[in-house]
C-alpha positions as CSV (number, residue, x, y, z in Angstrom):
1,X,2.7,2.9,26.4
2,X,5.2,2.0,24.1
3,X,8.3,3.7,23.8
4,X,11.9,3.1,23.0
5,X,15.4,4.6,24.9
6,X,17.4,6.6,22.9
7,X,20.1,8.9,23.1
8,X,19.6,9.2,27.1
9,X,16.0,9.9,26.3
10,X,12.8,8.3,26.0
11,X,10.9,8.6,22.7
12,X,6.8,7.7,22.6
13,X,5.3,6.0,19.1
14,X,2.8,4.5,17.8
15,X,2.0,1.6,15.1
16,X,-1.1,0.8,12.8
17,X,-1.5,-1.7,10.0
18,X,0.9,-4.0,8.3
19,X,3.3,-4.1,5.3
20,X,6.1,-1.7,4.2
21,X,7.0,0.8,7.1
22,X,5.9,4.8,6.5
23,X,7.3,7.1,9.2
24,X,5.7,10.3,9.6
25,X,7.8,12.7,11.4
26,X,6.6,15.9,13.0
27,X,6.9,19.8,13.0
28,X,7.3,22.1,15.3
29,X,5.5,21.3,18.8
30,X,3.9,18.4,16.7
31,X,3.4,14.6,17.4
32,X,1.5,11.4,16.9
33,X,-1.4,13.3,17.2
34,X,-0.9,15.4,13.9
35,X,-1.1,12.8,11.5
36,X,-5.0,12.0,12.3
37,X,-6.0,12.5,8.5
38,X,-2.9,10.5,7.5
39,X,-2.8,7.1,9.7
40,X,-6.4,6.3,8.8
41,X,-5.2,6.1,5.2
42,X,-2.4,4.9,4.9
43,X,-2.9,1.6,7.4
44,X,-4.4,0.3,4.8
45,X,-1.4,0.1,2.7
46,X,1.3,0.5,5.4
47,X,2.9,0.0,8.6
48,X,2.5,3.4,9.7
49,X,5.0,4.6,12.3
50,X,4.3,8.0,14.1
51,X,6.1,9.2,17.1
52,X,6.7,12.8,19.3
53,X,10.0,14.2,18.6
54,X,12.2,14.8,22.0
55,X,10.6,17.8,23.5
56,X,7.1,17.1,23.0
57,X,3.8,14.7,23.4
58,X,5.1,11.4,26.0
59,X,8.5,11.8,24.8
60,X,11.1,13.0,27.0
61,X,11.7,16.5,27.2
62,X,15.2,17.3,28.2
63,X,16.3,21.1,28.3
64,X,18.0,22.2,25.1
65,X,19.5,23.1,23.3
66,X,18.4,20.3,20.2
67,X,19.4,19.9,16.9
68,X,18.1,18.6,13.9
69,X,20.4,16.2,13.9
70,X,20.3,14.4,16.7
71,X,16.2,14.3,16.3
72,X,17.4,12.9,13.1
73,X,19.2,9.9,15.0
74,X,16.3,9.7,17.6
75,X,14.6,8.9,14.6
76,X,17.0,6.2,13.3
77,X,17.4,5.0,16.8
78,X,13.4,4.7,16.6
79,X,13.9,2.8,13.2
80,X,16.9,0.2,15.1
81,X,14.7,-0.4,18.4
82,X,11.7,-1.8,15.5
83,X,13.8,-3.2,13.4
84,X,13.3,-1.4,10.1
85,X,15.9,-1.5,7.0
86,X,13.5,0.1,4.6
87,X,11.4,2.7,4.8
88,X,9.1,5.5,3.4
89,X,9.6,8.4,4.9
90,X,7.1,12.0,5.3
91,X,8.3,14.5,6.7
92,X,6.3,18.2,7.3
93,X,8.0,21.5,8.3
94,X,10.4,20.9,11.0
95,X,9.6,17.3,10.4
96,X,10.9,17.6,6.7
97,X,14.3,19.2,8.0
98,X,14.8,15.8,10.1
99,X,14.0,13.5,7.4
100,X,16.5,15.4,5.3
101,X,19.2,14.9,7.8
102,X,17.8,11.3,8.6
103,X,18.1,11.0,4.2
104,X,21.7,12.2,4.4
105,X,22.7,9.9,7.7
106,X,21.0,6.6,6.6
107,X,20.4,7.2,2.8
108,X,20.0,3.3,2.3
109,X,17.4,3.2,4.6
110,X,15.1,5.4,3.0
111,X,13.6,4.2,-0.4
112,X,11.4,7.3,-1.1
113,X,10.2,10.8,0.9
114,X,8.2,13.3,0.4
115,X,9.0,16.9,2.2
116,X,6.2,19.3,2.8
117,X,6.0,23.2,3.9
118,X,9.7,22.6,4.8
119,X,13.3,24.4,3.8
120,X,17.2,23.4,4.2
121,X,18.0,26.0,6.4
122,X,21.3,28.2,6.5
123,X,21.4,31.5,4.6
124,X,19.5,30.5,1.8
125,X,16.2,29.9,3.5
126,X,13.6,32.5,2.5
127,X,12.5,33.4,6.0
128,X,8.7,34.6,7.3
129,X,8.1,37.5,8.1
130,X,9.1,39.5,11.2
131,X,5.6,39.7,11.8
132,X,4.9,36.3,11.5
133,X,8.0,34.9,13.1
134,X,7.0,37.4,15.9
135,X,4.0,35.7,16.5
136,X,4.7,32.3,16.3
137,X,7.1,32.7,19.0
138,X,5.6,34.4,21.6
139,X,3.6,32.3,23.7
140,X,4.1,33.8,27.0
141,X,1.2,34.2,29.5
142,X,-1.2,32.0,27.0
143,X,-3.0,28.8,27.5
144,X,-3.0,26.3,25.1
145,X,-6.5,27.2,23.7
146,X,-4.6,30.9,23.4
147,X,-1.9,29.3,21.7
148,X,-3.6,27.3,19.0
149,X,-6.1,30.1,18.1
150,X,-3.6,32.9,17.6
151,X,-1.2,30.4,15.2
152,X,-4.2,29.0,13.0
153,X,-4.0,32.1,10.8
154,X,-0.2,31.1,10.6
155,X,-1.1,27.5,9.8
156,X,-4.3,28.3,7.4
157,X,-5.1,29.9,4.3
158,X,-7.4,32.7,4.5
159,X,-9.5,30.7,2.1
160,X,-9.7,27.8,3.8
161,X,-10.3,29.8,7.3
162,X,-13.1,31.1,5.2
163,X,-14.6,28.5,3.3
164,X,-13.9,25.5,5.0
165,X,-13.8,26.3,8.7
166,X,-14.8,22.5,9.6
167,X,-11.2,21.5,8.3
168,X,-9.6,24.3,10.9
169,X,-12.5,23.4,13.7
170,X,-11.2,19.6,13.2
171,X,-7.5,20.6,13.6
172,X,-8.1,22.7,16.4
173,X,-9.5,20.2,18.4
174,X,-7.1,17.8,17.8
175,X,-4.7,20.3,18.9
176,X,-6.4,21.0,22.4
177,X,-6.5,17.6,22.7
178,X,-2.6,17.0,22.7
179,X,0.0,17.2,25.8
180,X,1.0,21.3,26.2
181,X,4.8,21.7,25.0
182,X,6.3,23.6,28.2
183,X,7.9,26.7,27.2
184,X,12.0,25.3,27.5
185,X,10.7,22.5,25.1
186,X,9.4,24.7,22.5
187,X,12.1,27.0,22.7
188,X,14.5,23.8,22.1
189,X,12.9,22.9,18.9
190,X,12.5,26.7,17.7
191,X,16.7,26.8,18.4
192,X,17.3,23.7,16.6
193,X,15.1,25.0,13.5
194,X,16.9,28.0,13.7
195,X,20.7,26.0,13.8
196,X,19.8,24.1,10.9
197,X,21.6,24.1,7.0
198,X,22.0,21.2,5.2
199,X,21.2,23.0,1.6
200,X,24.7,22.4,0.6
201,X,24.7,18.9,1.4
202,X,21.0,18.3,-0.6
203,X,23.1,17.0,-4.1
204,X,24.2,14.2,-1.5
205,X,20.5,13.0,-1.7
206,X,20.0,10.4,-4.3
207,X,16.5,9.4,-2.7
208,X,13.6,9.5,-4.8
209,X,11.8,12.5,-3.7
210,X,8.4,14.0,-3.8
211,X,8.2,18.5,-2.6
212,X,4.8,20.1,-1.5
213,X,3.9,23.4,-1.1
214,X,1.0,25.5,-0.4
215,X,1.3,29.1,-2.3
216,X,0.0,31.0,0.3
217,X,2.5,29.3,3.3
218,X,3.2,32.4,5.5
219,X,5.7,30.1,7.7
220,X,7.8,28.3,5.1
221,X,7.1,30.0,1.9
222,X,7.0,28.7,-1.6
223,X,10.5,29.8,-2.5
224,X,11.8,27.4,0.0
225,X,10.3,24.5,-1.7
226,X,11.9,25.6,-5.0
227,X,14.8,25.3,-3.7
228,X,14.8,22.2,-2.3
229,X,13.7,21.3,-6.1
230,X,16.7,22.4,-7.4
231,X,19.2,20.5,-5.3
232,X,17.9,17.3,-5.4
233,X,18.6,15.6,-7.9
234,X,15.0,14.0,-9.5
235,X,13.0,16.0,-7.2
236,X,9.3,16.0,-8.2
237,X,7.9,20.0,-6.9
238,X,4.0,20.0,-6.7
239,X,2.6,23.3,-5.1
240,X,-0.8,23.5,-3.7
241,X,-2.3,26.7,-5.1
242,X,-3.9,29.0,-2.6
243,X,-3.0,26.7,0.5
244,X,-1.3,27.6,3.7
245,X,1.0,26.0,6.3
246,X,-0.9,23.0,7.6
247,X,-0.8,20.9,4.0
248,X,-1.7,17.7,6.1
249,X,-4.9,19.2,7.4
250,X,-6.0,21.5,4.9
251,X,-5.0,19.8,2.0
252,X,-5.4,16.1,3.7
253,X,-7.1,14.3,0.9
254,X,-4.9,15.4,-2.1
255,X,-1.5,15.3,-0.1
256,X,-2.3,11.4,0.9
257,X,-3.3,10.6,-2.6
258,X,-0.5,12.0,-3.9
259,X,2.0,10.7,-1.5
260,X,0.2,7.5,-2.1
261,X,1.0,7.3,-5.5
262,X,4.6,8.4,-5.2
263,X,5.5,5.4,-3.0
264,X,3.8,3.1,-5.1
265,X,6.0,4.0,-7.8
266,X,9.0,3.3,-5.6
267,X,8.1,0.0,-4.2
């Protein structure tokens, strides 16, 4: 199983293809397994690097409290223990925070990112609502299968729940399939989320950058991505009309293509 030390902790990744390395970095309670519509695509171009952020999959999971910034230097230890001077870099929800902060750390390291479903933080972040917030965070006296079926609306579209219900069927078995988050570990992530605001530093980033957003993103709404838009300098915004949370799974093909194109650009 292979894994590097970092920070006092151990972090789990995994490695597919060959040429230019792409690290993925995952959201909230994510991990390797999340990026199962995005590894089989981009090997072919790539050396794609996934791994589980402290506090969840076969990383260590020390009691909190986290921040963003040291899962950004987990990250960049990750990055020292392989070797890597220059990557590509995707980063999704909680995932996109920590490649901000990994952007503003190590900005020669990075030679292009995209952000998705993601926000800086602080007091300018446009925030779900109580309702949804509520929801996402109480997990007490659930199973996993509980878990995952009461977030999906969170995660998808009503559309896509709808219309394409083999999209959410395929991302909710990938989901029952991963190692459950105990509770201390979620709550660790969910405080570091919380702790995070690097919107005033985001004019520091001179890192070619690529925004997604779905419109219909009850967790990390549009707004947020705006944002993000207008403090990076260069920033390319795309939004996903209609789309929810989950833009890797619900909008799989057009986010890789896209992405795709982006780093070829930046080669």
């Amino acid at each position: 199983m292979p894994s590097c030390h970092c920070q006092g902790i151990d972090i789990y990744y995994e490695i597919q293809g060959a040429g230019q390395p792409l690290l993925f970095i995952s959201g909230l309670s994510g991990g390797t397994w999340s990026w199962y519509k995005q590894v089989p695509f981009f090997q072919k171009h790539f050396q794609t690097i996934v791994f589980d952020n402290r506090g969840a999959g076969r990383s260590s999971m020390p009691a909190g409290p986290y921040s963003v910034r040291q899962l950004a230097n987990d990250a960049a230890c990750l990055l020292d223990h392989l070797d890597n001077k220059k990557i590509f870099l995707v980063g999704l929800s909680m995932g996109g925070m920590i490649a901000q902060e990994l952007a503003l750390l190590q900005p020669d390291r990075v030679a292009a990112m995209v952000l998705g479903c993601t926000h800086c933080g602080g007091t300018l972040r446009v925030a779900p609502s109580p309702h949804v917030l509520a929801t996402l965070m109480n997990n007490e006296g659930l199973d996993q299968e509980q878990i995952i079926d009461k977030n999906l609306p969170l995660f998808f579209s009503n559309r896509c729940r709808e219309k394409h219900p083999e999209v959410v069927a395929a991302y909710r078995q990938v989901q029952l399939q991963a190692p459950l988050q105990p509770e201390h570990a979620f709550h660790a992530q969910l405080q570091a989320i919380g702790n995070f605001d690097c919107c005033d530093r985001l004019p520091q980033i001179r890192i070619p950058t690529l925004i997604l957003t779905g419109t219909e993103d009850v967790l990390v709404p549009r707004q947020n991505a705006h944002l993000l838009a207008e403090r990076i300098a260069g920033a390319q915004l795309v939004e996903f009309a209609g789309a929810g949370h989950a833009l890797h799974a619900e909008c799989a093909d057009q986010l890789n293509q896209l992405s795709l194109d982006f780093f070829s650009q930046h080669r």
